[in-house]
PyMOL CGO cylinders between C-alpha atoms (Angstrom):
from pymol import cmd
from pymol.cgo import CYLINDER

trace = [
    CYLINDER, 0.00, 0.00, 0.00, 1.31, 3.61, -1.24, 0.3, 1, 1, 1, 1, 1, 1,
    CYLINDER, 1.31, 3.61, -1.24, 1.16, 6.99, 0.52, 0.3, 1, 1, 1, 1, 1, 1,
    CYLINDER, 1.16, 6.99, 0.52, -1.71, 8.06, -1.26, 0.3, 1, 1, 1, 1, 1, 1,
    CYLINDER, -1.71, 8.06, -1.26, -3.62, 5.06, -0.19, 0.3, 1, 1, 1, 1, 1, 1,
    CYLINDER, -3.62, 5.06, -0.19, -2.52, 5.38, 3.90, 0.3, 1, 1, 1, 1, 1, 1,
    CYLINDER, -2.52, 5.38, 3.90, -3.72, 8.38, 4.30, 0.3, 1, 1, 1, 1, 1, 1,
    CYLINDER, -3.72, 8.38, 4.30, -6.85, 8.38, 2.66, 0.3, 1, 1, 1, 1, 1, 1,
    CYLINDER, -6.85, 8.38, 2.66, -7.60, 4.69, 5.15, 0.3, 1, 1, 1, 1, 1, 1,
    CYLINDER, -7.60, 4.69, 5.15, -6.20, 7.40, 7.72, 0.3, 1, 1, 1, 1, 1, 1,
    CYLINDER, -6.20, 7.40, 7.72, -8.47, 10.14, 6.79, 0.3, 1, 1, 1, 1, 1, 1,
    CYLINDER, -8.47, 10.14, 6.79, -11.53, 7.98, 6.73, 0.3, 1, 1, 1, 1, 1, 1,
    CYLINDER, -11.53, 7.98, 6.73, -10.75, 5.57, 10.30, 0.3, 1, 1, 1, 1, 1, 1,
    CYLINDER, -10.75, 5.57, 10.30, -10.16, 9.08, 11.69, 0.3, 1, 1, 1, 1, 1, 1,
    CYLINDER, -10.16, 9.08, 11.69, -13.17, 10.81, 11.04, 0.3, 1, 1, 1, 1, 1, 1,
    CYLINDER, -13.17, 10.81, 11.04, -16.37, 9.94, 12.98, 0.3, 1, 1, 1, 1, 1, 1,
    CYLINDER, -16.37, 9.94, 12.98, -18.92, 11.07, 9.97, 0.3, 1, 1, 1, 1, 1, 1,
    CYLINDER, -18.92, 11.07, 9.97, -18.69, 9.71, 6.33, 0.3, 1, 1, 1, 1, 1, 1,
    CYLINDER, -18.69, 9.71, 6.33, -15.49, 11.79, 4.60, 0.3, 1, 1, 1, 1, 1, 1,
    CYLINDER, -15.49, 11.79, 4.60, -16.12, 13.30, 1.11, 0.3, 1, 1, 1, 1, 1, 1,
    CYLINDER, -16.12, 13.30, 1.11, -13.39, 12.74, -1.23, 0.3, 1, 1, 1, 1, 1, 1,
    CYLINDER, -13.39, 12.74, -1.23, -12.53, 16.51, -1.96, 0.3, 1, 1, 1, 1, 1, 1,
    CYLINDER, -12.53, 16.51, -1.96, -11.26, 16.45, 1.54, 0.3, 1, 1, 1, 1, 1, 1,
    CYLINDER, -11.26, 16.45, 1.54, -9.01, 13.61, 1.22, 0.3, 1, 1, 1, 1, 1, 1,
    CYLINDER, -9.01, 13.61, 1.22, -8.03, 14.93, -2.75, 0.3, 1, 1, 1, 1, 1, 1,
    CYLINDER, -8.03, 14.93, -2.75, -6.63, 18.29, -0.36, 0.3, 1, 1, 1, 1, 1, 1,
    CYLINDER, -6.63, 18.29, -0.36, -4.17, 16.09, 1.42, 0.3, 1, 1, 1, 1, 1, 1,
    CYLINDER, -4.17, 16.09, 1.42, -3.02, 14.36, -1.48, 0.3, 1, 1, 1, 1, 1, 1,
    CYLINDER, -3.02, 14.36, -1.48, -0.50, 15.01, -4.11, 0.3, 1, 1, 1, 1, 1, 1,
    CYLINDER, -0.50, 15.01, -4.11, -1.73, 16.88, -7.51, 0.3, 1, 1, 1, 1, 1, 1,
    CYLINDER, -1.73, 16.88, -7.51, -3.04, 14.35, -10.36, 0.3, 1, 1, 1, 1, 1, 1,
    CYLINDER, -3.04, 14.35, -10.36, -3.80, 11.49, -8.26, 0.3, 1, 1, 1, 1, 1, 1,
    CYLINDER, -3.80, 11.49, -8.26, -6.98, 9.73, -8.86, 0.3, 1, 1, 1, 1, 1, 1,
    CYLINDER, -6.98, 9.73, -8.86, -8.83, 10.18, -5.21, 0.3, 1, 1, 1, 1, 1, 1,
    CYLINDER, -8.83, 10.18, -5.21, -11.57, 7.69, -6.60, 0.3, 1, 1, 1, 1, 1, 1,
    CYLINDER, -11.57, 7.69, -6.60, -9.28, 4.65, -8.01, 0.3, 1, 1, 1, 1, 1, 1,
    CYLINDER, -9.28, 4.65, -8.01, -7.43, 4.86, -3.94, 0.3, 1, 1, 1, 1, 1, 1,
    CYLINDER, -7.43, 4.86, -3.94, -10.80, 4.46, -2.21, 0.3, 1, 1, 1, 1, 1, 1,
    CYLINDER, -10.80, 4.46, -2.21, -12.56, 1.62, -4.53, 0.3, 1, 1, 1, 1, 1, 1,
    CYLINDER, -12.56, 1.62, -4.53, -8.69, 0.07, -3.70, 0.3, 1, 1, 1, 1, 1, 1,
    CYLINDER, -8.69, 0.07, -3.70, -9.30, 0.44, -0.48, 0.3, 1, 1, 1, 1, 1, 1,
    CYLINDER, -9.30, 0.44, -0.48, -12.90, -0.75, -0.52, 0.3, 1, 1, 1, 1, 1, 1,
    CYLINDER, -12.90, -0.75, -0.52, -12.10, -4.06, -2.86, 0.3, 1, 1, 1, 1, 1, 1,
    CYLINDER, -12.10, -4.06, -2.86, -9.08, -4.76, -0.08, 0.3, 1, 1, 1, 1, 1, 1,
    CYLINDER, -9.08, -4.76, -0.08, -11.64, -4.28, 3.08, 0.3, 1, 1, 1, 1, 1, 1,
    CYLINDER, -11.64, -4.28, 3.08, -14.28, -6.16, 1.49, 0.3, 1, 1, 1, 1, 1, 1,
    CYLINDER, -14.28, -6.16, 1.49, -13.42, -9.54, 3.25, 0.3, 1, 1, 1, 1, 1, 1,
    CYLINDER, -13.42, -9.54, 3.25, -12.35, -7.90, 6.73, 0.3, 1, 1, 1, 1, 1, 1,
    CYLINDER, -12.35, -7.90, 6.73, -14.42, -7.25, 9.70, 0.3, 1, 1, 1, 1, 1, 1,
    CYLINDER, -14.42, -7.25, 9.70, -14.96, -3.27, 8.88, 0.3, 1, 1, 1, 1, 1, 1,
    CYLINDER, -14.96, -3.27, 8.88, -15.72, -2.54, 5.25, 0.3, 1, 1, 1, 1, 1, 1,
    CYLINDER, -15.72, -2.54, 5.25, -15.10, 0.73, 3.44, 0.3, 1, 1, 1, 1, 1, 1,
    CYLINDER, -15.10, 0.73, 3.44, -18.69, 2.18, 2.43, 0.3, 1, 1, 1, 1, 1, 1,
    CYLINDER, -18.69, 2.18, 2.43, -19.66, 4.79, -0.23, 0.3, 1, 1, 1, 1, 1, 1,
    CYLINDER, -19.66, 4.79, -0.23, -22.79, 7.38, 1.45, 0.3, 1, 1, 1, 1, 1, 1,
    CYLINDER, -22.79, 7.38, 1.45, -24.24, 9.80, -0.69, 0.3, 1, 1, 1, 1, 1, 1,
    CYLINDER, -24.24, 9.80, -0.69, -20.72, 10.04, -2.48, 0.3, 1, 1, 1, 1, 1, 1,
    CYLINDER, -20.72, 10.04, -2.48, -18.72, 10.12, 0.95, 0.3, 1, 1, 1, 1, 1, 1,
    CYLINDER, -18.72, 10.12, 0.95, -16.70, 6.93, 2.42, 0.3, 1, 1, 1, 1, 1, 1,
    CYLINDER, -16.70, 6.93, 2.42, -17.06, 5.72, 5.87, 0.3, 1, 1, 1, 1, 1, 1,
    CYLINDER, -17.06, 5.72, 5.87, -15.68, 2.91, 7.75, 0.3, 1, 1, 1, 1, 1, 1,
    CYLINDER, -15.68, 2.91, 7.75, -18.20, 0.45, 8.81, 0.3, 1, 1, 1, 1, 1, 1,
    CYLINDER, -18.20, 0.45, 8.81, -18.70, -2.57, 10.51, 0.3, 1, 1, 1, 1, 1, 1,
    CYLINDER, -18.70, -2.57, 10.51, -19.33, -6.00, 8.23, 0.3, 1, 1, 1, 1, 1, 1,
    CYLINDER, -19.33, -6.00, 8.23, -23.11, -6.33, 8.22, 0.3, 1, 1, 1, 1, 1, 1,
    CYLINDER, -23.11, -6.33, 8.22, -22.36, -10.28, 9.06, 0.3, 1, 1, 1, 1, 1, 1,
    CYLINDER, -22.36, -10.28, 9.06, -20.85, -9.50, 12.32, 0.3, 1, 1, 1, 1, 1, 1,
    CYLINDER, -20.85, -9.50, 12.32, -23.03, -6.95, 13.94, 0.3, 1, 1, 1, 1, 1, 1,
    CYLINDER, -23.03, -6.95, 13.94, -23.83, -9.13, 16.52, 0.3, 1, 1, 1, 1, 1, 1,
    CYLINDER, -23.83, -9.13, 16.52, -20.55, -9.44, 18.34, 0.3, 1, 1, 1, 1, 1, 1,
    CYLINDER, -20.55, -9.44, 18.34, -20.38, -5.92, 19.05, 0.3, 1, 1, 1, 1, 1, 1,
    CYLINDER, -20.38, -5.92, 19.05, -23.48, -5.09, 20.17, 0.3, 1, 1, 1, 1, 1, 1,
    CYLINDER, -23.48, -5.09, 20.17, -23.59, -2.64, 22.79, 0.3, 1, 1, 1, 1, 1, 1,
    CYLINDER, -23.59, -2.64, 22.79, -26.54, -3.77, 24.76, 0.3, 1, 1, 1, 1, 1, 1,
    CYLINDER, -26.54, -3.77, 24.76, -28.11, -0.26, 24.39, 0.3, 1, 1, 1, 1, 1, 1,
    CYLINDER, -28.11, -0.26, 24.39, -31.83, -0.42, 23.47, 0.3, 1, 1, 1, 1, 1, 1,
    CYLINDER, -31.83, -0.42, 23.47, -32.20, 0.35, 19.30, 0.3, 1, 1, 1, 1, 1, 1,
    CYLINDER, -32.20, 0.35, 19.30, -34.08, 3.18, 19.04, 0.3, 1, 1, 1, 1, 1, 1,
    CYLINDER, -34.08, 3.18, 19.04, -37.59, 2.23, 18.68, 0.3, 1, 1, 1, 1, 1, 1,
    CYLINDER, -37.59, 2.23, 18.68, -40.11, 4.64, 16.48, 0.3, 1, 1, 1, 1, 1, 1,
    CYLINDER, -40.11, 4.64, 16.48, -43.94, 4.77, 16.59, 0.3, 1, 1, 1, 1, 1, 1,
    CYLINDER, -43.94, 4.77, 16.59, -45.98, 3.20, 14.05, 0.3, 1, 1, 1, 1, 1, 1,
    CYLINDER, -45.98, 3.20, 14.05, -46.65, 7.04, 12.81, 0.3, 1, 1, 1, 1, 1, 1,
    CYLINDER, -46.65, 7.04, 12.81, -43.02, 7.77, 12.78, 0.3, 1, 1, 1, 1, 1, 1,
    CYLINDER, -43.02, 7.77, 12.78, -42.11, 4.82, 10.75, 0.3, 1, 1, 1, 1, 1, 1,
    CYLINDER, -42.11, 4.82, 10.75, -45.22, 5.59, 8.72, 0.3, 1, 1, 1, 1, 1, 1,
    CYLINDER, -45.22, 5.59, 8.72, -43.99, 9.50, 8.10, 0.3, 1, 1, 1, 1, 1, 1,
    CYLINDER, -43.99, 9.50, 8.10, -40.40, 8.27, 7.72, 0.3, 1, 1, 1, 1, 1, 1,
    CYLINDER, -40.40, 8.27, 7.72, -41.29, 6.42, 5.08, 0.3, 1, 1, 1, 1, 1, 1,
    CYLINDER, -41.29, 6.42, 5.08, -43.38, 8.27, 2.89, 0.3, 1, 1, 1, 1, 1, 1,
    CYLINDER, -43.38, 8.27, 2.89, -40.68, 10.97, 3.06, 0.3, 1, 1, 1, 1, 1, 1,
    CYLINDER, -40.68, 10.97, 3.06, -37.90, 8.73, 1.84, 0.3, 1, 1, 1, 1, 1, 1,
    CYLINDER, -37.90, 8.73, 1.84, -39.50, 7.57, -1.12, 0.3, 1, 1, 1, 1, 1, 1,
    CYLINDER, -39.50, 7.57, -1.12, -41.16, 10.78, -1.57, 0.3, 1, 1, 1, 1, 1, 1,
    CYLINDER, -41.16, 10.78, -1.57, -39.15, 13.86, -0.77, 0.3, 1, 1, 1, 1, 1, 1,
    CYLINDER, -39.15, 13.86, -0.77, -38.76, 16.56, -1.60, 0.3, 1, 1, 1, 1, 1, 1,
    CYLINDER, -38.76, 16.56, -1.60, -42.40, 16.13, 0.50, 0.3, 1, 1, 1, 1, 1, 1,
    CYLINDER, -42.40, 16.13, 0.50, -44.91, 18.64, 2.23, 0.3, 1, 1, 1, 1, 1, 1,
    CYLINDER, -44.91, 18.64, 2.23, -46.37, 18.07, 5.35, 0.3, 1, 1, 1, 1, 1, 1,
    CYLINDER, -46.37, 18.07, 5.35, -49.58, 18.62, 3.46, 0.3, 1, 1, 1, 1, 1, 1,
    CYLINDER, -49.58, 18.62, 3.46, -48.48, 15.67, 1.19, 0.3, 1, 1, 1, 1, 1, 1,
    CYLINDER, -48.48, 15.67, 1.19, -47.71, 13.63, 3.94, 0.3, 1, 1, 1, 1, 1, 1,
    CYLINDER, -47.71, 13.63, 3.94, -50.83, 13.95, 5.18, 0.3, 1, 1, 1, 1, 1, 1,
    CYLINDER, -50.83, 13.95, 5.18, -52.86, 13.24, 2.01, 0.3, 1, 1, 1, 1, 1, 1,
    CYLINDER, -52.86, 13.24, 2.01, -50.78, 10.25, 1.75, 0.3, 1, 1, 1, 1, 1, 1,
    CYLINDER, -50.78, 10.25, 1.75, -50.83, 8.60, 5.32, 0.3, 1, 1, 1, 1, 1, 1,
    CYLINDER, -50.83, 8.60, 5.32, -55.10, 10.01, 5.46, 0.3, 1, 1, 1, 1, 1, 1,
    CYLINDER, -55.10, 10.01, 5.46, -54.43, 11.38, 8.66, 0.3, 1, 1, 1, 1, 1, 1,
    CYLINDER, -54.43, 11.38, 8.66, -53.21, 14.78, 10.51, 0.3, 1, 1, 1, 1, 1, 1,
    CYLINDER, -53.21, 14.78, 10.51, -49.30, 14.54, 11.40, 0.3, 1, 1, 1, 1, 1, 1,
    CYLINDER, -49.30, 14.54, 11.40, -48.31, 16.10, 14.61, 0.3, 1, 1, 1, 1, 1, 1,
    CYLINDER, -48.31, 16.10, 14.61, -45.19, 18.32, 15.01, 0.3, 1, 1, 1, 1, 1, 1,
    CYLINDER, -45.19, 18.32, 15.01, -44.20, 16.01, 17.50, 0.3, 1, 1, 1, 1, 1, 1,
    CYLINDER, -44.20, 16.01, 17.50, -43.64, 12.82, 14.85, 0.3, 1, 1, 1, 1, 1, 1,
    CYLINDER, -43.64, 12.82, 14.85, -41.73, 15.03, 12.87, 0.3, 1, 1, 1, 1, 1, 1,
    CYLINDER, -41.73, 15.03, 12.87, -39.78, 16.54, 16.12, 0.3, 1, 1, 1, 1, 1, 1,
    CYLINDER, -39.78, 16.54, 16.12, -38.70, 12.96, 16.80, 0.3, 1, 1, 1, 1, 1, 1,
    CYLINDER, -38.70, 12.96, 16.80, -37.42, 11.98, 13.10, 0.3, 1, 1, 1, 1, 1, 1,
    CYLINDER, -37.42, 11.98, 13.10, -35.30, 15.36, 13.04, 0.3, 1, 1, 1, 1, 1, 1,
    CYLINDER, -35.30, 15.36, 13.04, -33.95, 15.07, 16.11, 0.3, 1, 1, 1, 1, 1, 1,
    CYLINDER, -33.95, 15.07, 16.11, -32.94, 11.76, 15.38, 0.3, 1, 1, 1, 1, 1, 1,
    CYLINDER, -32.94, 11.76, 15.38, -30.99, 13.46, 12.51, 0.3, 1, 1, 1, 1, 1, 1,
    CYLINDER, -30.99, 13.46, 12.51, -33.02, 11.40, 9.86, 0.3, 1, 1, 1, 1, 1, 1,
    CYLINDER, -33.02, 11.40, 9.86, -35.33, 13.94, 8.42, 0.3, 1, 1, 1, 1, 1, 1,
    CYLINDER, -35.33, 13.94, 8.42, -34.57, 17.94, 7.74, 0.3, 1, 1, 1, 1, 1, 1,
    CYLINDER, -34.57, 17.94, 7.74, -35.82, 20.96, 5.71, 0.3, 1, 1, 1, 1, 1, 1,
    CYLINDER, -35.82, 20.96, 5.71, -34.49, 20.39, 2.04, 0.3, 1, 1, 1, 1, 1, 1,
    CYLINDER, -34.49, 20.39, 2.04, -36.50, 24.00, 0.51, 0.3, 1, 1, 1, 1, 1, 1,
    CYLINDER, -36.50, 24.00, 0.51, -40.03, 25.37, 0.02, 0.3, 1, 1, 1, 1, 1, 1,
    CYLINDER, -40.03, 25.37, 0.02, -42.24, 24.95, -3.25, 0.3, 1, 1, 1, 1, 1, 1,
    CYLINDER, -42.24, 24.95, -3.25, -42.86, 27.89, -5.55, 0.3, 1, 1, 1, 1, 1, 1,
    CYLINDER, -42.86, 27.89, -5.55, -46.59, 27.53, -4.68, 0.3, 1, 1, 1, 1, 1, 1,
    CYLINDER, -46.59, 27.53, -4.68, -49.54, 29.77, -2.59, 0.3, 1, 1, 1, 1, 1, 1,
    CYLINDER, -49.54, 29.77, -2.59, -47.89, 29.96, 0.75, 0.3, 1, 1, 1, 1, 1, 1,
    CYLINDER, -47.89, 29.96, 0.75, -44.60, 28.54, -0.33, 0.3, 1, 1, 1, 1, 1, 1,
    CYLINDER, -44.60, 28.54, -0.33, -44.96, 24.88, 2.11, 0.3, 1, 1, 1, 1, 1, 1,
    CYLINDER, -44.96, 24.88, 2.11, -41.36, 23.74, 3.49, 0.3, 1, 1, 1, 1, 1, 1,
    CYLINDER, -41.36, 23.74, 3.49, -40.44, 20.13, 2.21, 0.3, 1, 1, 1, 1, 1, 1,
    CYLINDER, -40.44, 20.13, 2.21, -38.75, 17.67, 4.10, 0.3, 1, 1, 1, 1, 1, 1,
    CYLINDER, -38.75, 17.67, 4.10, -36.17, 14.88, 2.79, 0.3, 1, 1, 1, 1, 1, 1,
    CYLINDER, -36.17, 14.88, 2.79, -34.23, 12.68, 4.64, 0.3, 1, 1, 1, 1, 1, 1,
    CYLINDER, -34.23, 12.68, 4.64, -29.87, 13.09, 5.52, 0.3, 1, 1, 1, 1, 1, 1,
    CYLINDER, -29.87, 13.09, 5.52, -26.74, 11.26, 4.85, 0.3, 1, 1, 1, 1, 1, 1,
    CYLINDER, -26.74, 11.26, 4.85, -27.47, 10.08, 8.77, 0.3, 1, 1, 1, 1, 1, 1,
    CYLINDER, -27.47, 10.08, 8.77, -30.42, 8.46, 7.09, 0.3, 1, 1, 1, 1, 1, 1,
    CYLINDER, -30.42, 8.46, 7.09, -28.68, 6.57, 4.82, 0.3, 1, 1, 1, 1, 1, 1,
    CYLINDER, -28.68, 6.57, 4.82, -25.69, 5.41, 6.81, 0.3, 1, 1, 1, 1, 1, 1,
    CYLINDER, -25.69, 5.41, 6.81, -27.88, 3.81, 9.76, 0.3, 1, 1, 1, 1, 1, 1,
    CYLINDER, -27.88, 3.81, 9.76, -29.74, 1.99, 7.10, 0.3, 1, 1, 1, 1, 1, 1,
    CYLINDER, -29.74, 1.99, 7.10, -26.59, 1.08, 5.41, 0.3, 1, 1, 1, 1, 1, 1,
    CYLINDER, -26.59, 1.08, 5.41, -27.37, 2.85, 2.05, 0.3, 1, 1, 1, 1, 1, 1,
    CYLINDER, -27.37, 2.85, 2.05, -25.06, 4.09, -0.35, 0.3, 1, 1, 1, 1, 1, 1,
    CYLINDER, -25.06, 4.09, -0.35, -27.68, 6.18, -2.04, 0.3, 1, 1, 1, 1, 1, 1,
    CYLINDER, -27.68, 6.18, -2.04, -31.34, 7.16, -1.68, 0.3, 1, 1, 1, 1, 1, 1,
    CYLINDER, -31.34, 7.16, -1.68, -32.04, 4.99, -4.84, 0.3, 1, 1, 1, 1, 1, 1,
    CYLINDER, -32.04, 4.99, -4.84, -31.02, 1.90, -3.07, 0.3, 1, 1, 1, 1, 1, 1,
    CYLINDER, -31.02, 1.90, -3.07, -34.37, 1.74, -1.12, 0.3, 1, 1, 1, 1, 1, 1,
    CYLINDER, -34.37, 1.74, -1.12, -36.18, -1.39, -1.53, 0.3, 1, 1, 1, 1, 1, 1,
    CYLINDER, -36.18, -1.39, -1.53, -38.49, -1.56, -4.62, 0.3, 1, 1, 1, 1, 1, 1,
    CYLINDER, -38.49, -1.56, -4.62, -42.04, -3.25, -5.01, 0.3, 1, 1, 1, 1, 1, 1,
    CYLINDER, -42.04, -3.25, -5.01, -40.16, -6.51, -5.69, 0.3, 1, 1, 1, 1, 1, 1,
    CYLINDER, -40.16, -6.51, -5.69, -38.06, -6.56, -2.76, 0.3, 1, 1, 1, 1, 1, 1,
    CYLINDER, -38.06, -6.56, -2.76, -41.03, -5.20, -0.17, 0.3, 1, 1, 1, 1, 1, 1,
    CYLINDER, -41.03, -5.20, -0.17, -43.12, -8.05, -1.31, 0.3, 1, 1, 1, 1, 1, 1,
    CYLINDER, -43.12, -8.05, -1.31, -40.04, -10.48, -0.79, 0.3, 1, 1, 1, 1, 1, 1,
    CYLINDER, -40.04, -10.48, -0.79, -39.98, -9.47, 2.92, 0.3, 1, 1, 1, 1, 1, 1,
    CYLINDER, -39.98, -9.47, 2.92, -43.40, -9.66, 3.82, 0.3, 1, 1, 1, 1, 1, 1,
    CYLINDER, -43.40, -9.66, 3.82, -43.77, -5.52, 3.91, 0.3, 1, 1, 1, 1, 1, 1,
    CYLINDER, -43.77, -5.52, 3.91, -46.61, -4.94, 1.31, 0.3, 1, 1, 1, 1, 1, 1,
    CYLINDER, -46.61, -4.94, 1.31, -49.01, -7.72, 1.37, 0.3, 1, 1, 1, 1, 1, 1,
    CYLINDER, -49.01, -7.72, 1.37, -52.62, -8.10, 0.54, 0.3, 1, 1, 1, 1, 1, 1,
    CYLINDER, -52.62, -8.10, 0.54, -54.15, -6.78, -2.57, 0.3, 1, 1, 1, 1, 1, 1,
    CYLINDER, -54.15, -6.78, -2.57, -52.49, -4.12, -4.05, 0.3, 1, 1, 1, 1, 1, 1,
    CYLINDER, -52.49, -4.12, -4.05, -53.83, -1.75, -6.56, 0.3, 1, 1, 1, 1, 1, 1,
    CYLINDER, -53.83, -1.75, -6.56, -53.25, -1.48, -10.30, 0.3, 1, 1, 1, 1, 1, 1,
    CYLINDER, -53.25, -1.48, -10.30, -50.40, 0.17, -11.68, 0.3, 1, 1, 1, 1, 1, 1,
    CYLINDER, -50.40, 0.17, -11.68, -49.40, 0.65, -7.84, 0.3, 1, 1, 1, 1, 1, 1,
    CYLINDER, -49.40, 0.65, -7.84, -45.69, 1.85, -8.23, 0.3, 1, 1, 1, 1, 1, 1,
    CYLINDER, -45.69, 1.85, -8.23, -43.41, 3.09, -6.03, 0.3, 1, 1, 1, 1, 1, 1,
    CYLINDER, -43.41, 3.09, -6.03, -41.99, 6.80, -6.51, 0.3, 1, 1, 1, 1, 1, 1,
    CYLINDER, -41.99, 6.80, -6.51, -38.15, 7.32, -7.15, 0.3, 1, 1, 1, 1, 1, 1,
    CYLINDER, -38.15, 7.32, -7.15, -36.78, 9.62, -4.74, 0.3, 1, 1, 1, 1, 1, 1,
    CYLINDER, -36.78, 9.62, -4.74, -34.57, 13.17, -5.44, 0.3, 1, 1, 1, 1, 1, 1,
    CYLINDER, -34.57, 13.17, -5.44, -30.90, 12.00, -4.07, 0.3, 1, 1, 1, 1, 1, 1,
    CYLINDER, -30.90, 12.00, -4.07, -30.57, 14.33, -0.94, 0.3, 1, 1, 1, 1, 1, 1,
    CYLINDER, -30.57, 14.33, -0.94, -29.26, 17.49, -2.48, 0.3, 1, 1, 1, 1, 1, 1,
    CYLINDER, -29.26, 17.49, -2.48, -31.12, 17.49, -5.77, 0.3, 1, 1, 1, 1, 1, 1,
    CYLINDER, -31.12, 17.49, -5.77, -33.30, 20.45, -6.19, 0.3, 1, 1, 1, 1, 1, 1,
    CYLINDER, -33.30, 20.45, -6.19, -36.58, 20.07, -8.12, 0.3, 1, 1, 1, 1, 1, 1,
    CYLINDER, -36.58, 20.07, -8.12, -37.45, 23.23, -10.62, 0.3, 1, 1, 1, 1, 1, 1,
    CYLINDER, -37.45, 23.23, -10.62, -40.23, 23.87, -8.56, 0.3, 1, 1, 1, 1, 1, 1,
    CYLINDER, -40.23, 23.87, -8.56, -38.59, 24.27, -5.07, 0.3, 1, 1, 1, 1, 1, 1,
    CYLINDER, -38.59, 24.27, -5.07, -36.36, 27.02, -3.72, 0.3, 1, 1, 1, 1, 1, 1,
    CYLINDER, -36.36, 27.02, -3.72, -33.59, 25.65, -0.67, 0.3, 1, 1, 1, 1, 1, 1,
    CYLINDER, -33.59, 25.65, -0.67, -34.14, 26.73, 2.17, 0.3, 1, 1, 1, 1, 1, 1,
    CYLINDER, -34.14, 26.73, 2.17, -32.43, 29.35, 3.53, 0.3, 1, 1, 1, 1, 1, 1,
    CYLINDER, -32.43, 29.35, 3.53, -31.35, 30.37, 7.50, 0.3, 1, 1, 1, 1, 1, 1,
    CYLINDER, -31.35, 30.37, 7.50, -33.66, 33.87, 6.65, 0.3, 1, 1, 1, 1, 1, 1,
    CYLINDER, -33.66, 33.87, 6.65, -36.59, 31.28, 5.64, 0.3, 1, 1, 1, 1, 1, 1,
    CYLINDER, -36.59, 31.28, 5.64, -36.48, 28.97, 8.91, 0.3, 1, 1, 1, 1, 1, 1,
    CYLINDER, -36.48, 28.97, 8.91, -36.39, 32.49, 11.21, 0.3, 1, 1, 1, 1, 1, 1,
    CYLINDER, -36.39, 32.49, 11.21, -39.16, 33.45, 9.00, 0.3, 1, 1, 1, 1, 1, 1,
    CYLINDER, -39.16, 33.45, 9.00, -41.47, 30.61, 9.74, 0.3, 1, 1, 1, 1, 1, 1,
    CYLINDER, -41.47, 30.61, 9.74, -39.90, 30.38, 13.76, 0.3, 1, 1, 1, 1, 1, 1,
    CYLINDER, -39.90, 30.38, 13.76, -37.51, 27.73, 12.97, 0.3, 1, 1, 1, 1, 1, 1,
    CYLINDER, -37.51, 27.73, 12.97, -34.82, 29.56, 13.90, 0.3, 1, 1, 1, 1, 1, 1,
    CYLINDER, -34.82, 29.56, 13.90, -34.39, 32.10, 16.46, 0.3, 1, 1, 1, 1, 1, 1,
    CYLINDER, -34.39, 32.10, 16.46, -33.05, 35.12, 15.26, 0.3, 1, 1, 1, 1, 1, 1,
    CYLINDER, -33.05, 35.12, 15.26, -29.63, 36.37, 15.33, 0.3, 1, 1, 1, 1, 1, 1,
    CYLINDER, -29.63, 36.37, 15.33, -28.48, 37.46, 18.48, 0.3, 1, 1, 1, 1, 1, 1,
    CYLINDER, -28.48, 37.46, 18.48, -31.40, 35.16, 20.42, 0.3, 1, 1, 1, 1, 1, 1,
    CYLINDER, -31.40, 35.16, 20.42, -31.42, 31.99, 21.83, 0.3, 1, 1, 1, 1, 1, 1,
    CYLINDER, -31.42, 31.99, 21.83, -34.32, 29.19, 20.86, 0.3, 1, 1, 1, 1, 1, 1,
    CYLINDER, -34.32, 29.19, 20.86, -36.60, 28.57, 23.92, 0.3, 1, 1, 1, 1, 1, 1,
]
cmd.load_cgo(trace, "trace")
């Protein structure tokens, strides 16, 4: 193993979030191909106990899937309600998604509370707000998302196939039922604005500058 390749494995093992490559391409030497050293890395950690894992275009070190059970903790998982799970969801295969699409979805009101729990959980933020009457914030989910469900990309969510395979969509299901493709995490649609600091003080999000959120 070269320079080049040591300390991008040193980079990445040091780092507790997932490390884009533009910061390991800094700390490299002009001309060297950032992307050939960490699929290297990845093919040479694929049979180890930790693998090297691509998120949303950034690399992590993770623990093989295989042996998660020999280093549990012993901590309780963190559990989520039914609605949680339910709003989760539909904003992961939906988002960019309103509240007021959630709801038409799910049939029922969702409290501030449901969607308190997902965000704090770092699983769920504000991705912009629609070009429409009254200009709705959408949610979307985060690259924390992803890596605790061990995703390299938002299109790696299940499909209709593989839902059905484990039992998650059973019963009748309607013609022409399809599942949406989701925006990746930082794709804008043309008919959303991102959201900016000024927006989330706007709506009370935010305190403003110079105050401290109750």
């Amino acid at each position: 193993m070269d320079e080049a390749h040591r300390i991008a494995e040193a980079l990445i093992f040091a780092s507790a979030a997932p490390v884009a490559p533009s910061v390991i391409e800094e700390r490299l030497p002009v001309g060297v191909d950032v992307r050939a050293i960490l699929l290297d890395l990845k093919a040479e950690y694929a049979s180890r106990g930790v693998h090297l894992l691509e998120i949303d275009g950034h690399w992590a070190f993770r623990t093989a899937a295989d042996l998660s059970f020999a280093i549990s903790s012993g901590e309780p998982v963190r559990k989520l309600s039914k609605a949680a799970l339910e709003v989760l969801s539909i904003i992961a295969y939906h988002q960019p998604v309103t509240r007021a699409e959630i709801e038409d979805i799910r049939g029922v009101q969702t409290s501030k509370g449901t969607l308190d729990v997902l965000m704090e959980a770092g699983w769920v933020r504000f991705r912009g707000r629609r070009r429409t009457p009254g200009r709705p914030v959408t949610f979307g989910t985060t690259r924390e998302f992803l890596d605790h469900f061990s995703l390299e990309d938002i299109r790696d969510l299940p499909g209709i196939e593989e839902l059905k395979g484990a039992g998650m969509l059973s019963g009748r299901i309607p013609p022409g039922f399809q599942i949406p493709e989701p925006l990746g995490i930082d794709d804008v649609p043309e008919d959303e604005d991102p959201i900016t600091a000024l927006d989330l003080e706007e709506l009370g999000l935010l305190a403003p500058k110079g105050e401290e959120p109750e």
